[in-house]
Structure formats: C-alpha cells, structure tokens
ROFI-83923 format. One line per 4 residues: number of its first residue (from 1); their letters; for each residue x, y, z of N, C-alpha, C, CB. Coordinates in steps of 0.02 Angstrom, whole numbers. Atoms other than C-alpha are relative to their C-alpha. Glycine has a CB too. Example, Ala and Ser with C-alpha at 12.3 -4.5 7.8 and 13.67 -1.06 7.14 Angstrom:
BEGIN
1 = as = 45:-59:0:615:-225:390:45:60:0:-50:1:62; -42:-59:-3:684:-53:357:-39:55:37:20:23:-71 .
end
This chain:
BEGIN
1 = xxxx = 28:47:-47:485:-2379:410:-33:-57:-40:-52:34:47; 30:50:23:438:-2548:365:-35:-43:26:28:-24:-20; 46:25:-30:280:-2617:390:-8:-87:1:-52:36:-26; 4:68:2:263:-2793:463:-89:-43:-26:26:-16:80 .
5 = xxxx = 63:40:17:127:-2901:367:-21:-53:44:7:-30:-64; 42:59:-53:31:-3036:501:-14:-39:-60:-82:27:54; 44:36:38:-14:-3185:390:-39:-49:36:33:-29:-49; 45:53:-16:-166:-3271:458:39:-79:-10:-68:10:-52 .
9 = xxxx = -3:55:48:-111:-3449:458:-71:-30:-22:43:-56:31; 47:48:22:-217:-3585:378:-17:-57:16:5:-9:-44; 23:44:-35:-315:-3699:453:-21:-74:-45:-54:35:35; 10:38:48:-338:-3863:355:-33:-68:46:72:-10:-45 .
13 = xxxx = 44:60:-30:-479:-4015:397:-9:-47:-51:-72:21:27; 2:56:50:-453:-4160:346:-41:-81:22:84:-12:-16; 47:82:-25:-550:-4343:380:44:-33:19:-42:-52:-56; -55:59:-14:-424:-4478:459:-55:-59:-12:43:-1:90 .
17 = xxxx = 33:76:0:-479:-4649:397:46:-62:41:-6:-27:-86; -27:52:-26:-378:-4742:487:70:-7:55:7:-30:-55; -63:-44:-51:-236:-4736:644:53:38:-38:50:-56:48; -62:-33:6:-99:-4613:601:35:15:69:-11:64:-38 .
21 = xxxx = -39:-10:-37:30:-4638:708:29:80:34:37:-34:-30; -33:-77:-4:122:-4448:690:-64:42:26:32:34:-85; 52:-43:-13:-55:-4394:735:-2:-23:83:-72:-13:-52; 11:-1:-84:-51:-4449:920:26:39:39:16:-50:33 .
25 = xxxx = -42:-48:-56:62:-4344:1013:-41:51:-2:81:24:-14; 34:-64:-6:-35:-4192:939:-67:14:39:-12:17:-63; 73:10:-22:-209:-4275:985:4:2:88:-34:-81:-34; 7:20:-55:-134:-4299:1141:14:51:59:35:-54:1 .
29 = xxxx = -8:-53:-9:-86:-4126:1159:-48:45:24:20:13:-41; 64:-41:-12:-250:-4049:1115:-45:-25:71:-51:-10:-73; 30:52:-66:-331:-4185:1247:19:39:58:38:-85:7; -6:-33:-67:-237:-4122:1377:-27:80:10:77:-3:16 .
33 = xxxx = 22:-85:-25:-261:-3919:1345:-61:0:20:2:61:-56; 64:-43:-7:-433:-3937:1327:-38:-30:59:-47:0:-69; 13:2:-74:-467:-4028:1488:26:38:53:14:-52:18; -16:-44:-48:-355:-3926:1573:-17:67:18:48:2:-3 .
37 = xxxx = 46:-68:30:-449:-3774:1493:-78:-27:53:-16:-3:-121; 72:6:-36:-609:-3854:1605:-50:-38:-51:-33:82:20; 64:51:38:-698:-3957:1444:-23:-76:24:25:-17:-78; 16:68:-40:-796:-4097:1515:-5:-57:-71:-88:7:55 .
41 = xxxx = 9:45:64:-762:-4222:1378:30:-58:18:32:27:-66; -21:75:-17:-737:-4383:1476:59:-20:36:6:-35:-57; -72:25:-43:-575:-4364:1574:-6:47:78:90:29:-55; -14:-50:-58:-545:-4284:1749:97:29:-18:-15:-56:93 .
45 = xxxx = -48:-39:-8:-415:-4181:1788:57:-13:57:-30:58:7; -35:1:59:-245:-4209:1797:-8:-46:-51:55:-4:14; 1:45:39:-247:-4299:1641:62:-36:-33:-35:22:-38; -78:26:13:-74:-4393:1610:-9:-20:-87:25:-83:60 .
49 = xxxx = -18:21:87:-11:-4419:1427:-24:-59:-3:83:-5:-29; 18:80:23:-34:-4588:1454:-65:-18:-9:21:-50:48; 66:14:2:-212:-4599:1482:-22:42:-60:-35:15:67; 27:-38:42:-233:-4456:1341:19:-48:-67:26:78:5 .
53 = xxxx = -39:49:55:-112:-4588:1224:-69:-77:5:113:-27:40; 32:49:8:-219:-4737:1266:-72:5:-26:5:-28:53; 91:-14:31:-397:-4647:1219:16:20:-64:-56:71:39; -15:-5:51:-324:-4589:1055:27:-69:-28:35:51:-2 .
57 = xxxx = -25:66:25:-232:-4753:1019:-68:-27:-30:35:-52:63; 40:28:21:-409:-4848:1037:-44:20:-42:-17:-19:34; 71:-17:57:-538:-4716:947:42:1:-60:-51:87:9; -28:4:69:-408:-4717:804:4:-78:-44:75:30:9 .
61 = xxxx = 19:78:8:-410:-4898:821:-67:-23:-31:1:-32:69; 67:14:4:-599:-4902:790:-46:31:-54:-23:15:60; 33:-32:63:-619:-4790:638:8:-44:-75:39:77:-9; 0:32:55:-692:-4859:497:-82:1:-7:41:-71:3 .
65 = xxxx = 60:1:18:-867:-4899:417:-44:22:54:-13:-59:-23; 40:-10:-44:-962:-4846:583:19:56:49:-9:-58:25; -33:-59:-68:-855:-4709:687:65:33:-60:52:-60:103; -47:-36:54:-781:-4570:578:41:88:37:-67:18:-83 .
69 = xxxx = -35:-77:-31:-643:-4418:624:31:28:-28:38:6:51; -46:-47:44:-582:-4269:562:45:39:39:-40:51:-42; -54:-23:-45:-436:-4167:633:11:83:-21:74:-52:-12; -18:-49:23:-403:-3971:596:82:-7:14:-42:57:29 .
73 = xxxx = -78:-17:-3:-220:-3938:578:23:58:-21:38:-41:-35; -45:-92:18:-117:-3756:573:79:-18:25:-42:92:68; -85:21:-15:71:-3766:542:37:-45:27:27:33:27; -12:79:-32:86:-3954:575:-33:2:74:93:-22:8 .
77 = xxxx = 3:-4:-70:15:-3911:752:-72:-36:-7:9:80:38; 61:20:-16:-164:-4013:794:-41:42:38:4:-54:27; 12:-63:-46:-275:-3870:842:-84:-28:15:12:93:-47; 86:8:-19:-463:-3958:841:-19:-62:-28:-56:62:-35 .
81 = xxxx = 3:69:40:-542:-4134:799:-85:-16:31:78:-71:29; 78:6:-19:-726:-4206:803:-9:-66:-34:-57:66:-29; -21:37:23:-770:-4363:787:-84:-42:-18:60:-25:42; 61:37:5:-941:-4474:723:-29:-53:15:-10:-5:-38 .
85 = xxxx = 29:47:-10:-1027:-4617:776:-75:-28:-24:8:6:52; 55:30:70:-1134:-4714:626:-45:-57:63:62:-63:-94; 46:63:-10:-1284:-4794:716:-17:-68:-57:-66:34:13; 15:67:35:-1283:-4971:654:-73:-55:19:69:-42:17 .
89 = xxxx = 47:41:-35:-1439:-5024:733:-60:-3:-70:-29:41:86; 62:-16:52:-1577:-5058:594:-44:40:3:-36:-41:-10; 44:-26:-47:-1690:-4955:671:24:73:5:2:-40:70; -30:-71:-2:-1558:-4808:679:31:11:-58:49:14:56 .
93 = xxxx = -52:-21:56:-1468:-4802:518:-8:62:-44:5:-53:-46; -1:-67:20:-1525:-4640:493:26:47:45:-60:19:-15; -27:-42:-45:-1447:-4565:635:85:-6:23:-44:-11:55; -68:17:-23:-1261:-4524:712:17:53:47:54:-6:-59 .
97 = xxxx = 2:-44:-77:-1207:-4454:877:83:18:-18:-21:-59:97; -49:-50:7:-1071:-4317:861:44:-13:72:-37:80:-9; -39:7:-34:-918:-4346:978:66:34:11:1:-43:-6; -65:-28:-7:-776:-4247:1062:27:40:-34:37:-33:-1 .
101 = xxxx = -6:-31:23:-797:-4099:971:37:52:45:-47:2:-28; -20:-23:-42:-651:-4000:1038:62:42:-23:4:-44:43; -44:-51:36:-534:-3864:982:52:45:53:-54:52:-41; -52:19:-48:-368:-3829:1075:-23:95:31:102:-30:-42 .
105 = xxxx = 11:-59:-35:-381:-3659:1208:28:58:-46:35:-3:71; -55:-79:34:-258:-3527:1098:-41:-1:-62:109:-10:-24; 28:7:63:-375:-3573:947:-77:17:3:14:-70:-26; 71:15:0:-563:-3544:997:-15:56:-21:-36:-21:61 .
109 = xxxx = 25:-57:24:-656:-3411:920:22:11:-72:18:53:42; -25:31:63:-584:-3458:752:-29:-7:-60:14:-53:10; 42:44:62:-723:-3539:660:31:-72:0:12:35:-86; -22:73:-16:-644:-3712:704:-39:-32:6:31:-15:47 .
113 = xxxx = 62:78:-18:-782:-3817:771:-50:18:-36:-36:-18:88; 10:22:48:-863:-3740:646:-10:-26:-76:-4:4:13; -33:35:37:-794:-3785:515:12:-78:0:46:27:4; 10:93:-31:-747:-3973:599:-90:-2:-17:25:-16:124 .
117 = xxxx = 88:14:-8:-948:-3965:614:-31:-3:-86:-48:85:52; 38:-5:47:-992:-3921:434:35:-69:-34:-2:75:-37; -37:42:34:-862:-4064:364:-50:-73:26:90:6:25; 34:67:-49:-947:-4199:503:-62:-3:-44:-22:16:100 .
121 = xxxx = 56:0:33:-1119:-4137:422:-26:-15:-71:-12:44:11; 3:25:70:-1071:-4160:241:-22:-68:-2:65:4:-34; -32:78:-2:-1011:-4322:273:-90:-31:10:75:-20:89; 60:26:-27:-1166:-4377:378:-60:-8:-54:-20:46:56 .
125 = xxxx = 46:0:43:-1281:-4319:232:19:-56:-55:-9:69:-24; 3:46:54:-1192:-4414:112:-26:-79:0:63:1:-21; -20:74:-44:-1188:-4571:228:-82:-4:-20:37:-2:109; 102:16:-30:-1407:-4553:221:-14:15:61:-32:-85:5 .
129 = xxxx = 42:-4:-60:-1415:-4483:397:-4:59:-2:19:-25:64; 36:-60:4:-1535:-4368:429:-26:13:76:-60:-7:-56; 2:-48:-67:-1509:-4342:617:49:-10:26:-50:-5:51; -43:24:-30:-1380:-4319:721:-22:25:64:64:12:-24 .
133 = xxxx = -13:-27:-61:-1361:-4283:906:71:-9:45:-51:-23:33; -74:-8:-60:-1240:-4252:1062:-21:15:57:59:61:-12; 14:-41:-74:-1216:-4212:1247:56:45:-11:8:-48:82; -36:-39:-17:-1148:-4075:1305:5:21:84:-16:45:-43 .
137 = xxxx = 19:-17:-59:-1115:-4016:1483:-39:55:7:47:5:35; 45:-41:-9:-1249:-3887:1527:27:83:44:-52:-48:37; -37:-52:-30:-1187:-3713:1542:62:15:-16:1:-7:57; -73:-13:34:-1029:-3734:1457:-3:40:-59:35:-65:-21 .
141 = xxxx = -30:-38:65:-953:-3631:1288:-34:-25:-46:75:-6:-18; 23:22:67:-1005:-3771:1189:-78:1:-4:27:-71:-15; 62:-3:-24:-1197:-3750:1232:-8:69:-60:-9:9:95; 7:-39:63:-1188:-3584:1124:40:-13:-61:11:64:14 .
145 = xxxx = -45:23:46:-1066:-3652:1005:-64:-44:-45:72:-49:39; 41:44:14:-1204:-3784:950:-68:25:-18:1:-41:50; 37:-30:14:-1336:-3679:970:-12:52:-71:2:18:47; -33:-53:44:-1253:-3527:837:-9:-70:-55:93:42:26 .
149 = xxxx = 14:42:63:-1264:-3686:715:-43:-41:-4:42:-32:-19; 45:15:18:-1410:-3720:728:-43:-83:31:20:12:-63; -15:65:-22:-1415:-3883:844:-85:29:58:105:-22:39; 62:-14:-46:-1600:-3890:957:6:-57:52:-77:-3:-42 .
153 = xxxx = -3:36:-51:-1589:-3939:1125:-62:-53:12:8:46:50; 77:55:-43:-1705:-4087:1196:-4:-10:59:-7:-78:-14; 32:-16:-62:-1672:-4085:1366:61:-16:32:-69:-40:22; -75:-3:-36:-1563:-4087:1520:-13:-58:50:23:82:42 .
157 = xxxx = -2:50:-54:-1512:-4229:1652:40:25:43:21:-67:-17; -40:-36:-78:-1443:-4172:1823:34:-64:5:-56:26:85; -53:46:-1:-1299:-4231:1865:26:-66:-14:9:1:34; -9:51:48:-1244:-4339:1729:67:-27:12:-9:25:-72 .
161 = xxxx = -66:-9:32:-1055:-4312:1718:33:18:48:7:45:-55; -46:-31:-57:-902:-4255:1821:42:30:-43:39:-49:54; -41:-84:47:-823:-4088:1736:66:-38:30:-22:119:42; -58:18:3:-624:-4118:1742:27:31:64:31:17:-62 .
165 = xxxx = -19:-4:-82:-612:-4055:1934:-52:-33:37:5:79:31; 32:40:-32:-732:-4186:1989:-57:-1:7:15:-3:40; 57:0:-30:-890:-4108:2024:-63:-20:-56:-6:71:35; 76:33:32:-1065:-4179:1964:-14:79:-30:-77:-40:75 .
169 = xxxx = 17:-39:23:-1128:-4075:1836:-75:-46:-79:79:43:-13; 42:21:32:-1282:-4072:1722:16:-10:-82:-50:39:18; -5:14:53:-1282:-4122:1529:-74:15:-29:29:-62:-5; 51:-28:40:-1382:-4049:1384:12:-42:-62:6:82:-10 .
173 = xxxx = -14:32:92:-1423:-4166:1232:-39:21:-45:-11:-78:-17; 37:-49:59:-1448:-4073:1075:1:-54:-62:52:86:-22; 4:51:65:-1513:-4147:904:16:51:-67:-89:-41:-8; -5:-46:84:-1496:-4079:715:-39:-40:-46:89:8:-42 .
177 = xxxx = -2:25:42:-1607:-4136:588:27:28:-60:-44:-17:0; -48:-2:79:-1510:-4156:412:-61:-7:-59:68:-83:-10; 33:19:30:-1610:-4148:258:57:-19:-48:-53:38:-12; -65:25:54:-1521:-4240:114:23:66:-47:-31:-73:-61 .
181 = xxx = -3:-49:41:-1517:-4077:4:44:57:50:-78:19:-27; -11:-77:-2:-1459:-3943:100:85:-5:19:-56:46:67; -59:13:15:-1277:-3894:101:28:69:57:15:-1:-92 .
end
C-alpha cells in the first residue's frame, strides 16, 4: 500500500508597487467570493465583475508613495490582499489606515491576514508610522481576527455601513500603536 503525501501548498506575500495587469482577474475573483461570503468591505451584493474590475483597476491605479498593497498568492491563484493608506496630512504623518483586508472563503483560518497584517506592519514601521487604524463591521470574523493581533478597539457607530445584502449595520474602529523597534 502506498501512502499518499498532502503537500501543504505555499502561500507567498508579496507588495505590488504598481498596476499589474495579470493581477486583476484574480483580485477580481477574491472581490467577488468574499462579498458573496457576507464581508462588508464596500460593495453590496450581487457584485458584477465589472464593478469588482473597475475598483481594482483604480486602487492599483493609485499605489504609490501614499497608498501601499500586498497580495498573498498560492499556486498562481490570489487567495488574500490588504492594502495601506499613508496619511499625508502634516499633522498625521505618523499614522495609516489599514484597508480591505480580505482573504478569499476556501482560505481563512490559514494565517493569511495574518501574515498580510505582519508585512503591512513592517512596512508601516519602516515608513515612521507609529499608528495605524481601521473599520470594521461590528460583529463580524474580522472583529476577532484584529483583536488575536493585537488591534484595540475605540469605539462603535450604529449604523454606519450596508453589509453586502443591504442592511444597515454597525462599524467598529480599531487602532494599533507601532513602536519603531518592535518586530
């Protein structure tokens, strides 16, 4: 009898500086599962390719010195992506608000987001910021996801948002401070 070996694949995160074309279809992939999975991350539900193609087109459009994204990838497939936003305000240039941290349904429980999360956090430290924050919808997955790494809530707003079947739902914005040293 011969025993079949499982090989884990390998998950690989990498930074995109700048549009990659071959990277849209996948982004536009994950987009759809994970709204259709119920993540409230800015779209309702159905979400057509096209509208998932035109929000990837522009944030890929927009990366550079001030808005930064990384992508996980397993066996060419796009399985998770997260993305940064460099306060440019004088006043804030120590801070950056974490965006669309989102990792495809067949993949969660992984270590994906965090992983995406510890890469975002390098980065951020190197950049000089020493806070970041985010919303989240209130009551969702990612609420302990954020929490487990260490992210402290500040408070909640009733009905902020409309979850991806329409209904008003509340949002939780969590902060992190960064010290430059720690790793």
């Amino acid at each position: 009898m011969t025993k079949s070996l499982q090989r884990k694949a390998i998950t690989t995160i990498r930074r995109i500086a700048s549009q990659e074309s071959p990277l849209a279809g996948g982004l536009c992939d994950l987009l759809i599962d994970v709204v259709g999975h119920g993540s409230s991350v800015g779209f309702l539900w159905p979400l057509t390719p096209d509208t998932a193609r035109q929000y990837w087109e522009k944030a890929m459009a927009g990366l550079g010195a001030s808005h930064a994204m990384w992508v996980a990838e397993e066996g060419g497939e796009v399985v998770g992506t997260v993305q940064l936003a460099l306060c440019e305000k004088d006043n804030g240039r120590h801070r950056a608000e974490v965006q669309k941290l989102v990792v495809r349904s067949s993949h969660r429980g992984q270590g994906i987001a965090s992983t995406l999360m510890k890469e975002l956090e390098q980065f951020a430290r190197a950049d000089g910021r020493t806070l970041l924050v985010l919303d989240t919808e209130a009551g969702s997955a990612a609420e302990s996801v954020y929490q487990h790494l260490g992210w402290q809530r500040g408070g909640k707003i009733p009905n902020y948002a409309a979850s991806p079947d329409g209904k008003l739902q509340a949002t939780c914005y969590y902060y992190k401070a960064l010290a430059k040293g720690d790793r």
